[in-house]
Backbone bond lengths (Angstrom), bond angles and torsions (degrees), N, CA, C in turn:
res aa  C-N    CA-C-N  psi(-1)  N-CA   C-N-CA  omega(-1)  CA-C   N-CA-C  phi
1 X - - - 1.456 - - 1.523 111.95 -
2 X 1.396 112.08 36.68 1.510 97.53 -166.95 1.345 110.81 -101.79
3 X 1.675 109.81 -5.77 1.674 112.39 160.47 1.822 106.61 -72.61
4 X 1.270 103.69 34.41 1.755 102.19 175.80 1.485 108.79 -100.60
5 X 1.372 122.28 146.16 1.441 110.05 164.37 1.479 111.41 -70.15
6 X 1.524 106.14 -178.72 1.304 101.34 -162.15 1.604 107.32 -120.56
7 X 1.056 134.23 120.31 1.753 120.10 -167.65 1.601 107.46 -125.27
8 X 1.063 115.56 159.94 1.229 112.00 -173.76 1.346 114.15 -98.45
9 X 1.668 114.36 149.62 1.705 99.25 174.00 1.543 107.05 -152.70
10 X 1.471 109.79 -177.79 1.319 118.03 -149.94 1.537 105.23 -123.87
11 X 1.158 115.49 114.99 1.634 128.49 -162.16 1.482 91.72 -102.51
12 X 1.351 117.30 119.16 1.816 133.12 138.76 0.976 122.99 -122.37
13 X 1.272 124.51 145.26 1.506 149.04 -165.32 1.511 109.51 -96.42
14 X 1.148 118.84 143.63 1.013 113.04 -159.77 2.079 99.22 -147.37
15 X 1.460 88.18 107.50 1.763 90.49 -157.19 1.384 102.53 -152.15
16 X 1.183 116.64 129.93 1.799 117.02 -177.65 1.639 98.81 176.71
17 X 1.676 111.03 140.21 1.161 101.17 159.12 1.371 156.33 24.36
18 X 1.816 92.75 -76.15 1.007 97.63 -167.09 2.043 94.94 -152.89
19 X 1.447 108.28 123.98 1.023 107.58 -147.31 2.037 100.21 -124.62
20 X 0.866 135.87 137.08 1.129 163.74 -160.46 1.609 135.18 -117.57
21 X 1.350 114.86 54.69 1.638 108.47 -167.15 1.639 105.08 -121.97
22 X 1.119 91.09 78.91 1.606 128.88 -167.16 1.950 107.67 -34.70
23 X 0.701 129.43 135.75 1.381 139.92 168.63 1.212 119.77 -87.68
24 X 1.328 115.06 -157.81 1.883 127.08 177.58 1.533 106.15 -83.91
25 X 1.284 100.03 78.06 1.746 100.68 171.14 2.152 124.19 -43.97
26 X 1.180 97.05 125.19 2.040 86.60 164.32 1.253 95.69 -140.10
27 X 1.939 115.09 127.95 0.883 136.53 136.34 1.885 79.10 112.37
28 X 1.602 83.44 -120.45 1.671 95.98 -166.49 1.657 119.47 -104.03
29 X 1.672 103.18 13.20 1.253 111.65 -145.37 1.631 100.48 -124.93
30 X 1.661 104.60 91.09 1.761 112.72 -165.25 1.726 106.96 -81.30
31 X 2.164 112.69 94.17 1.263 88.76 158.94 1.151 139.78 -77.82
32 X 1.472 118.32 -158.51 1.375 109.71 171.22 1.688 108.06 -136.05
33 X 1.302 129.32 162.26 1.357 120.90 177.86 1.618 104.93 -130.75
34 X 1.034 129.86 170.35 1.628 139.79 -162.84 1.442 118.00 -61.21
35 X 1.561 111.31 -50.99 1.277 133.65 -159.05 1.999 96.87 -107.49
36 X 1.405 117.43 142.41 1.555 120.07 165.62 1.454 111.20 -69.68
37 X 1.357 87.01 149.09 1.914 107.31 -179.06 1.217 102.75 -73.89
38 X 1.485 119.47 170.01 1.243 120.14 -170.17 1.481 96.32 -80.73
39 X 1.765 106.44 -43.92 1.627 98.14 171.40 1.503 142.05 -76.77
40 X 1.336 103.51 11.62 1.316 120.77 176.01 1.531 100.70 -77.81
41 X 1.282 108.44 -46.47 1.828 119.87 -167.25 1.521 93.29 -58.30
42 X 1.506 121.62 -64.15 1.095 131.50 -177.63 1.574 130.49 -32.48
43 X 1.407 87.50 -46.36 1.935 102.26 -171.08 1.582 77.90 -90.15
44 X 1.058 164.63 -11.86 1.262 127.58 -176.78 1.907 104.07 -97.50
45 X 1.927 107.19 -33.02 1.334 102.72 157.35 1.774 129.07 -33.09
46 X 1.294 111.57 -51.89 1.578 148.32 -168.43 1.707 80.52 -68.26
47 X 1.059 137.89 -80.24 1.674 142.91 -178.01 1.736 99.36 -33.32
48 X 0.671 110.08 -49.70 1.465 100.61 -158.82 0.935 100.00 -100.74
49 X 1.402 144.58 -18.15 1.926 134.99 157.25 1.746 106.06 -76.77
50 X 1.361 112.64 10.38 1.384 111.88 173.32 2.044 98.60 64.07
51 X 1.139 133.07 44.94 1.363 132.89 162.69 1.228 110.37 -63.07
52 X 1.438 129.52 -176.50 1.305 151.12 156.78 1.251 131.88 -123.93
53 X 1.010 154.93 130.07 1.463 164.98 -168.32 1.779 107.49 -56.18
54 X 1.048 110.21 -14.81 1.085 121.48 176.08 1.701 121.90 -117.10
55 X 1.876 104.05 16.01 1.322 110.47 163.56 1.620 104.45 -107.33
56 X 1.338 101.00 86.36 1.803 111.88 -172.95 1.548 122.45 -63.64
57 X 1.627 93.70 -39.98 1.757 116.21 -158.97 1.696 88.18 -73.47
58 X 1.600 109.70 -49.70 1.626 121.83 -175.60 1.711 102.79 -44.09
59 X 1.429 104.60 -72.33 1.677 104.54 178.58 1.104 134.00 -56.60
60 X 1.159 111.85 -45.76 1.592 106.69 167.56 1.568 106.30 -54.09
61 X 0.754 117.45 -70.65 1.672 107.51 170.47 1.147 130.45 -7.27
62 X 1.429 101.85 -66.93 1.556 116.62 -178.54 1.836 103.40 -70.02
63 X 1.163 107.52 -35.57 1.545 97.46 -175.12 1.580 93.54 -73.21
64 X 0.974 130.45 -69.61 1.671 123.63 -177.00 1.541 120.44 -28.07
65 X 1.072 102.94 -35.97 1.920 114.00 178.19 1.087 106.87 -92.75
66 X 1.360 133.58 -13.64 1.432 132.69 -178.23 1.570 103.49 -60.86
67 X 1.670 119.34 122.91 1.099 122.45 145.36 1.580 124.02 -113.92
68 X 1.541 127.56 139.06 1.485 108.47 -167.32 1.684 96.00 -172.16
69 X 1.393 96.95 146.14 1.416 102.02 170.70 1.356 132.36 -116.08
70 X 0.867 155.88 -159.59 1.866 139.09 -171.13 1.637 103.82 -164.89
71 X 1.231 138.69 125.77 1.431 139.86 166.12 1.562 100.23 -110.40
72 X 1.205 134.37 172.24 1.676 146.28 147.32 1.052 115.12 -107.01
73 X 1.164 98.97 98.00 1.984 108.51 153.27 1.215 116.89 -34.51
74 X 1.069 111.41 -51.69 1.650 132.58 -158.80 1.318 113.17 -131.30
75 X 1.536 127.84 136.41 1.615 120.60 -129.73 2.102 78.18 -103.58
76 X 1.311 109.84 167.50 1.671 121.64 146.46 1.474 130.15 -75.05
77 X 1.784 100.48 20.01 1.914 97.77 -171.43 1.966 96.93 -69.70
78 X 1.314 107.59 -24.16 1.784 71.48 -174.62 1.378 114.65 -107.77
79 X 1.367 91.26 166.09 1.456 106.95 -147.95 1.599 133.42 -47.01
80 X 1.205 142.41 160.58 1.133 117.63 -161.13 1.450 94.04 -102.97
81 X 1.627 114.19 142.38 1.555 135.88 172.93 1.472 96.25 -72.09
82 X 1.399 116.32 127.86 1.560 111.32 138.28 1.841 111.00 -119.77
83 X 1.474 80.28 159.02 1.727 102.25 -173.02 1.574 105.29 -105.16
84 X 1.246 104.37 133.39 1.562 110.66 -160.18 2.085 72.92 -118.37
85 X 2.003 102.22 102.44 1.779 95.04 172.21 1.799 93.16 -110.50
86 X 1.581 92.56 160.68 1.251 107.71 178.74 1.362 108.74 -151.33
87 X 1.502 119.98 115.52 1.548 120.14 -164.61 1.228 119.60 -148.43
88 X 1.571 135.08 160.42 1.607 117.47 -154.26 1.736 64.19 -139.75
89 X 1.522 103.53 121.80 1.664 114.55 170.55 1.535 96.31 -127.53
90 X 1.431 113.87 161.40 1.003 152.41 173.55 1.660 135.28 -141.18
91 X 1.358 131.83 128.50 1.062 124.27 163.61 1.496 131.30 2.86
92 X 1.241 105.89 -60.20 1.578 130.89 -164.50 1.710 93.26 -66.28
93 X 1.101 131.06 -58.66 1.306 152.19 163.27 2.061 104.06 15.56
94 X 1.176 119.90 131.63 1.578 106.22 171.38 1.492 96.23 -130.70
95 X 1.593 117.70 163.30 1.141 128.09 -167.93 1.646 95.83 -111.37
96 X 1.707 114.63 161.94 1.613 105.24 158.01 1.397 126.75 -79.77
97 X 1.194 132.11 173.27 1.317 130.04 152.97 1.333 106.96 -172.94
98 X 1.037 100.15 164.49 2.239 105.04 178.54 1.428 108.85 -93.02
99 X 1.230 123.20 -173.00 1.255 135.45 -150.44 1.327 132.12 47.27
100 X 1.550 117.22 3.07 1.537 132.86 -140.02 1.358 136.87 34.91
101 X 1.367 113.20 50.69 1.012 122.17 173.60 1.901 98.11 -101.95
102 X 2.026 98.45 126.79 1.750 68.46 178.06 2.049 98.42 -116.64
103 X 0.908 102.75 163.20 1.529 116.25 -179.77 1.589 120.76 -93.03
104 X 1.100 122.23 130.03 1.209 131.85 -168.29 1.112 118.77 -122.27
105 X 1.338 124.84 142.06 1.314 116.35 -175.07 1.813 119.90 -79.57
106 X 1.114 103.09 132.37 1.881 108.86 -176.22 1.675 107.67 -87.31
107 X 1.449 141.61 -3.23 1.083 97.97 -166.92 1.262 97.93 -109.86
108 X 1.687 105.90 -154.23 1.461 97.46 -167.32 1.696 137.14 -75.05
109 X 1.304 128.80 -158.06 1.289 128.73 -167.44 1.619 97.44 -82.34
110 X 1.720 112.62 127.54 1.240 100.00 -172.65 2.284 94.78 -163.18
111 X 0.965 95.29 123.37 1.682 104.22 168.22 1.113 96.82 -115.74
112 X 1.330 152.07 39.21 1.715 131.60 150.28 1.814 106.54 -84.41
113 X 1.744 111.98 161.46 1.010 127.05 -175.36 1.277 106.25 -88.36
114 X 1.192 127.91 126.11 1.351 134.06 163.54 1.661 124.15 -72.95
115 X 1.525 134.11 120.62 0.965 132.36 151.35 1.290 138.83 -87.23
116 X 1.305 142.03 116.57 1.493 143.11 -161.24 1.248 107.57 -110.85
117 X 1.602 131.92 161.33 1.253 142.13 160.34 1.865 102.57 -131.53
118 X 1.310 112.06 96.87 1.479 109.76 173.73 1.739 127.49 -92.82
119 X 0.843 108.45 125.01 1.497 111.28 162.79 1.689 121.25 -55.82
120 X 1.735 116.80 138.43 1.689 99.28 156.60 1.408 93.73 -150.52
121 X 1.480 112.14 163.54 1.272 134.36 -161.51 1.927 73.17 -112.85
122 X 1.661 102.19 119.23 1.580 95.87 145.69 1.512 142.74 -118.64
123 X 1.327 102.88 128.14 1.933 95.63 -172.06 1.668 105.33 104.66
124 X 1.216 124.79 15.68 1.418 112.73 -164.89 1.481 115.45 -105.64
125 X 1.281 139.20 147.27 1.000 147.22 -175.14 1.738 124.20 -139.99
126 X 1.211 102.78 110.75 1.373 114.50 -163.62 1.386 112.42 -113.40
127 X 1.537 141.77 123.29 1.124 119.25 154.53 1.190 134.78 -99.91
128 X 1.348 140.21 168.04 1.314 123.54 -148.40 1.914 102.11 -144.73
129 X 1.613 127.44 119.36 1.399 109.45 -172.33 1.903 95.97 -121.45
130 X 1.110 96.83 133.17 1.834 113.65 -165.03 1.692 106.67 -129.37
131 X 1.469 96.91 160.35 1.591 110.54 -175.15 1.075 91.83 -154.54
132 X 1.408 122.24 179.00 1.681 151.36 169.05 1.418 113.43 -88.09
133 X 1.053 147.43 164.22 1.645 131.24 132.38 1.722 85.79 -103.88
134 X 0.678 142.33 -33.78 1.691 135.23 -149.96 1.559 92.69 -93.02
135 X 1.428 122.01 108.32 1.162 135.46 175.74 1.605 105.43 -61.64
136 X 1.015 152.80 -28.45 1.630 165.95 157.60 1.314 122.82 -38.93
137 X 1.692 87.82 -28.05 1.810 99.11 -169.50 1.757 92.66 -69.90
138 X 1.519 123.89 174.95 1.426 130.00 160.14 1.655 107.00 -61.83
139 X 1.283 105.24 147.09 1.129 134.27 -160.13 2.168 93.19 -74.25
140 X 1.839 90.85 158.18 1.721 64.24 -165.60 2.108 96.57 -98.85
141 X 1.010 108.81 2.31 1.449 95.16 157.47 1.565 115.82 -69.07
142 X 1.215 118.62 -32.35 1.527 120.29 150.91 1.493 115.83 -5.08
143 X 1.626 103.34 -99.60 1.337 158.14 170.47 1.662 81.80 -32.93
144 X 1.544 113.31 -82.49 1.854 82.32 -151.16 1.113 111.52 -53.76
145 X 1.922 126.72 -20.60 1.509 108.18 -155.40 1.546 87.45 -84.63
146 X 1.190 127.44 -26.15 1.724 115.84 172.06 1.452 119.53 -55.35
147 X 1.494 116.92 -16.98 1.335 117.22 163.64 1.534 131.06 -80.43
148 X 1.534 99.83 -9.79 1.679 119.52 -179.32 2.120 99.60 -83.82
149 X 1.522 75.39 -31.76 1.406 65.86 -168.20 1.455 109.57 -156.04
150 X 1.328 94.30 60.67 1.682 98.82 179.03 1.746 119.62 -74.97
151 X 1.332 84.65 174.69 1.553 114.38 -159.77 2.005 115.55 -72.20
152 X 1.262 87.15 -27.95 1.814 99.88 174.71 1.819 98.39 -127.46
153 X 1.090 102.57 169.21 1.637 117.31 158.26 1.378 127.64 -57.30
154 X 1.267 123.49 90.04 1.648 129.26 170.67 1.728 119.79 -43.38
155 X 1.627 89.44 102.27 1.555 88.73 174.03 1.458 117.05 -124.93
156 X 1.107 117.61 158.68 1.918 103.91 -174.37 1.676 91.34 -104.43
157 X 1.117 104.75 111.37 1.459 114.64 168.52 1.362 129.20 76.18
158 X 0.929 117.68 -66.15 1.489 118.90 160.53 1.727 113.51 -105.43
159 X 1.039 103.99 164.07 1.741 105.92 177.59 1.381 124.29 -61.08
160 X 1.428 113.15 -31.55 1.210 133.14 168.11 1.648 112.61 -51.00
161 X 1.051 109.87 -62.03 1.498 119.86 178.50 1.345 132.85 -56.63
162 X 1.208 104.94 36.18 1.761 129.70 -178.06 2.039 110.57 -47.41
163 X 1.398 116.28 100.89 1.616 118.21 164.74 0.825 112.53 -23.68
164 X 1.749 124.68 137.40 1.443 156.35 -153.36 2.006 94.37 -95.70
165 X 1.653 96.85 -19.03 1.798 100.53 -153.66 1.428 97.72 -169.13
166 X 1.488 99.96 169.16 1.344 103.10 160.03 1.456 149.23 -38.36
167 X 1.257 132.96 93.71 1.088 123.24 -144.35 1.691 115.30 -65.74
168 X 1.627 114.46 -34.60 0.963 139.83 -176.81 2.064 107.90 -62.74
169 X 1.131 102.56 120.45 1.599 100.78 -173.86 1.758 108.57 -115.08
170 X 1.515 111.91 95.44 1.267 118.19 -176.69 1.461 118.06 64.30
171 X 1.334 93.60 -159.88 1.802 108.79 175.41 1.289 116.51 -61.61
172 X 1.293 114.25 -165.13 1.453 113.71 172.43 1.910 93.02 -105.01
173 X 0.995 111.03 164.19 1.590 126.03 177.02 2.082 99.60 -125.88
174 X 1.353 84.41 169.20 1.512 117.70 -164.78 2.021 105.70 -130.19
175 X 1.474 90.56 100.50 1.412 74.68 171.78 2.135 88.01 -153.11
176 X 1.241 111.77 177.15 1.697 117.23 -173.14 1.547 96.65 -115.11
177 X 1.056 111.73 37.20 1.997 117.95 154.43 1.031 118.56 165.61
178 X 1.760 116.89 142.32 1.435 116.71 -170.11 1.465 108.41 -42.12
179 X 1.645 121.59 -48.55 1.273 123.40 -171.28 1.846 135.39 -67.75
180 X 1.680 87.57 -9.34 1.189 86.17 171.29 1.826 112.22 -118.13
181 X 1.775 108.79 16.95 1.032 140.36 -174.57 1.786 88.24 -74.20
182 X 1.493 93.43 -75.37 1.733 103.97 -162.28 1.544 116.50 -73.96
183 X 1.977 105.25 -10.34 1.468 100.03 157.48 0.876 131.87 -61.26
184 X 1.395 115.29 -32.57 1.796 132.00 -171.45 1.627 105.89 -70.63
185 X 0.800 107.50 -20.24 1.477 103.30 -178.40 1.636 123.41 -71.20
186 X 1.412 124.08 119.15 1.471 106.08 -169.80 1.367 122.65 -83.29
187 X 0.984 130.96 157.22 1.802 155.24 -156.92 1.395 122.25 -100.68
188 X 1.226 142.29 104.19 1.716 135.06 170.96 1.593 89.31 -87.31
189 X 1.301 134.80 23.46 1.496 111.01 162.36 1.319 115.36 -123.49
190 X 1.384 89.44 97.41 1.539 109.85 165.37 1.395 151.29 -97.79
191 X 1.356 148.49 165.36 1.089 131.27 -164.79 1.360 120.93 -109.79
192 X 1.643 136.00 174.52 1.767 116.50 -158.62 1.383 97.47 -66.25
193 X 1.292 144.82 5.43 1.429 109.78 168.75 1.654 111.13 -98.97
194 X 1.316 118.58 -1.38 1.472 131.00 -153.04 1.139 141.05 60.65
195 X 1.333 109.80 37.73 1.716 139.79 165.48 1.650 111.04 -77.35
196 X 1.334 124.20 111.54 1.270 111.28 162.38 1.495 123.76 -36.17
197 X 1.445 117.60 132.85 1.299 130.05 -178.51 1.354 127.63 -69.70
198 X 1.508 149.72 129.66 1.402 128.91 -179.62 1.803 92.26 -59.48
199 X 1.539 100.51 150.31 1.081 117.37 165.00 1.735 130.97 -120.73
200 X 1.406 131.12 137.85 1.842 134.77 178.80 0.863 91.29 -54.26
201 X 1.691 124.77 132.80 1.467 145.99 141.91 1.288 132.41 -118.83
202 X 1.196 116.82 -175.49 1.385 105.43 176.37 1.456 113.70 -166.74
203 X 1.273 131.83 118.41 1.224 125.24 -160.40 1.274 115.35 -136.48
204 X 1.894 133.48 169.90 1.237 105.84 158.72 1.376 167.02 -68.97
205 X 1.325 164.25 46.39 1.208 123.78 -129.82 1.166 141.26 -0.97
206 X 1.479 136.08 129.53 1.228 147.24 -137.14 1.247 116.85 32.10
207 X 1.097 106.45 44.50 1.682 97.56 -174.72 1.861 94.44 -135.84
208 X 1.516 115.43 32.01 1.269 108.84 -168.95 1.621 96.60 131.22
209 X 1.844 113.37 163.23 0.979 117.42 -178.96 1.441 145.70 -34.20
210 X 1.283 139.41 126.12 1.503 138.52 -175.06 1.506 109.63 -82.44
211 X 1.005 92.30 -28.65 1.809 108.14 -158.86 1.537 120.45 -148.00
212 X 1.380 120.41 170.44 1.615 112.57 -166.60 1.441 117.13 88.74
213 X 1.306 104.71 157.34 1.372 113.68 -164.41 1.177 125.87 -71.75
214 X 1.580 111.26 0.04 1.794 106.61 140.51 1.523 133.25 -84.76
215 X 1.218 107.71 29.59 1.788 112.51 -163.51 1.503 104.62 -126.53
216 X 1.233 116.83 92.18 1.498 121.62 162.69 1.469 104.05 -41.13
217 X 1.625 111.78 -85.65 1.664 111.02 -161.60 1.717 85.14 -143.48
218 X 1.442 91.94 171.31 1.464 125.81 167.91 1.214 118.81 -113.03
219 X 1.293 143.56 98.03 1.677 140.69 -173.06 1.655 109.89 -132.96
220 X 1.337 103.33 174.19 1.291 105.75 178.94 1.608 108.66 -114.47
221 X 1.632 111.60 138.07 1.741 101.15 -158.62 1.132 98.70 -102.86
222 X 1.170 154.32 -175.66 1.526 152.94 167.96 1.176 105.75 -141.13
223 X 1.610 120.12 79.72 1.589 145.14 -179.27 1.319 108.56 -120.69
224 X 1.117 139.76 17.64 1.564 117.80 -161.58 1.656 80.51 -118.73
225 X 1.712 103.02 170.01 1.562 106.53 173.44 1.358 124.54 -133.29
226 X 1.110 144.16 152.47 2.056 133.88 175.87 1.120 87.89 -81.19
227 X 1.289 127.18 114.53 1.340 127.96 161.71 1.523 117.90 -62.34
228 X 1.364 115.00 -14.32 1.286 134.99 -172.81 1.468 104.06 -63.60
229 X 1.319 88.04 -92.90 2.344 112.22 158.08 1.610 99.54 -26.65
230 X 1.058 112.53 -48.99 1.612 104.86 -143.52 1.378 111.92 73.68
231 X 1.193 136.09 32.57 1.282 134.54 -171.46 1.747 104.78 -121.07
232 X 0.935 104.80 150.39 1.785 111.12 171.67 1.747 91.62 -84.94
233 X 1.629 104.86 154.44 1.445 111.62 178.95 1.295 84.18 170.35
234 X 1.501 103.49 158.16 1.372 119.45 178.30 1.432 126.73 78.51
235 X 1.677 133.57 171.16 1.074 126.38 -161.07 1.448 111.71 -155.56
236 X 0.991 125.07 165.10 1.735 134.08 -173.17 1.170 110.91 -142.31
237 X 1.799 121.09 143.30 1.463 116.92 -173.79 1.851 92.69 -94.79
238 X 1.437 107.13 130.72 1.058 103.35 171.45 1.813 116.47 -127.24
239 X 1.198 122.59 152.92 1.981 110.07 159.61 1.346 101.68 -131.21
240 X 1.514 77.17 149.78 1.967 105.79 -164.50 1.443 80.74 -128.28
241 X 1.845 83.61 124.61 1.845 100.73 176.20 1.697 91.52 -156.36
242 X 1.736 107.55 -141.12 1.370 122.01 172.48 1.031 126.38 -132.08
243 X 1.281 115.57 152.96 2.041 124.11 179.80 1.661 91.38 -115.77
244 X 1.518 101.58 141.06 1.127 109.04 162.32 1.583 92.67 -110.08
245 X 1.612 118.83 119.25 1.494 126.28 164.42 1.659 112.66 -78.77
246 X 1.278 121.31 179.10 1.217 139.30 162.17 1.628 111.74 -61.85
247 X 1.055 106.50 151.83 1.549 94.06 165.84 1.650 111.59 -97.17
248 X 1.548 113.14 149.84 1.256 99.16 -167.26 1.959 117.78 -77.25
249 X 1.327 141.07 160.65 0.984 120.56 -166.50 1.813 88.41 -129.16
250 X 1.582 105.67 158.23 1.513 123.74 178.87 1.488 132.32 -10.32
251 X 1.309 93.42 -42.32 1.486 128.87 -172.28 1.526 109.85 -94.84
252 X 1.166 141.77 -18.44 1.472 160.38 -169.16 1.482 99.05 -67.83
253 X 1.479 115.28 134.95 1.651 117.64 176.63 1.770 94.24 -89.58
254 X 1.123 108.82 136.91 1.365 116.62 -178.36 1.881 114.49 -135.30
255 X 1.197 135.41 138.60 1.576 135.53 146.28 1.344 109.72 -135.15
256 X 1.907 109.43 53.79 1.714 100.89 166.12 1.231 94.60 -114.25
């Protein structure tokens, strides 16, 4: 790929407890799947430039221009947590947030009890390397320093799922595809002889290999959202295979 141009992008880690990268929800019952949604990346972008749920034209944007790829540090072998919630909400109801801004609930008049079934990823650590195509969007030195010190509370997926660390991982890097973006990145997970390990990824089409013996499959994911609706809809061609990274050395800036 080295007849590729070369663009720069912005690596965060994405590691806590208890981790949340929500799937094709039905009914009351929130799963979760391995890899982040495209709108997961997004709403947490939107968090840390201080957005609003009601800047639609802004997000969709940013989710449409979003390009980004995802590896695991840290595998999904243990087991998945579910959260059995049960809650009596109302209108009147306020949410937290910092800066004092407080959040309220908009919809309608309602005293019934809610039952939930939640998904959680525990122990997992993902990093994640992203760009724009839409030159308009904020610049991504922007963006990381909004991740040093954003505008709402950084959560991965659900609110609950509050970062272990800094979310923001170093500089920005230079590479001509997400996939060889999040290869470049070096690895403390190694194997008993101390060889960096192949690592699960997942990237876009054209954005790196289709095929070859790093390519599990090619599928289409259904992560993106109408910011409009508020509804999930729509789909992205993605392949989920492996990066073998560098291993990281002494001197290496690290928060995985």
């Amino acid at each position: 790929m080295s007849n590729l141009a070369t663009y720069n992008w912005l690596v965060i880690t994405l590691k806590a407890p208890l981790i949340s990268f929500g799937g094709a929800a039905v009914d009351q019952k929130g799963v979760i799947r391995d890899f982040p949604a495209s709108s997961m990346i997004t709403g947490l972008i939107a968090n840390a430039l201080g957005w609003k749920r009601t800047d639609t034209a802004n997000l969709q944007t940013l989710q449409d221009s979003l390009v980004f790829a995802t590896r695991l540090e840290q595998s999904t072998s243990n087991p998945v947590l579910t959260d059995t919630q049960n809650v009596k909400l109302s209108k009147s109801n306020k949410g937290w947030t910092t800066r004092g801004i407080v959040e309220m609930c908009t919809s309608g008049n309602t005293d019934a009890p809610h039952r939930r079934f939640r998904d959680f990823h525990q122990d997992l650590n993902a990093i994640v390397a992203l760009r724009f195509d839409d030159t308009n969007l904020p610049d991504l030195a922007d963006v990381a320093s909004a991740m040093d010190t954003p505008c709402r509370p950084l959560f991965i997926g659900r609110k609950t799922c509050l970062p272990t660390g800094p979310v923001r991982y170093g500089d920005l890097i230079s590479a001509p595809s997400a996939y060889e973006a999040i290869a470049s990145i070096p690895t403390s997970v190694v194997d008993a002889s101390g060889a960096p390990c192949k690592l699960r990824a997942l990237w876009p089409v054209n954005n790196g290999p289709s095929e070859g013996p790093n390519v599990h499959k090619v599928h289409n994911l259904p992560d993106t959202r109408n910011w409009q609706s508020r509804l999930h809809g729509g789909s992205r061609l993605v392949v989920e295979g492996y990066v073998s990274p560098p291993k990281i050395n002494s001197g290496d800036f690290t928060n995985v």
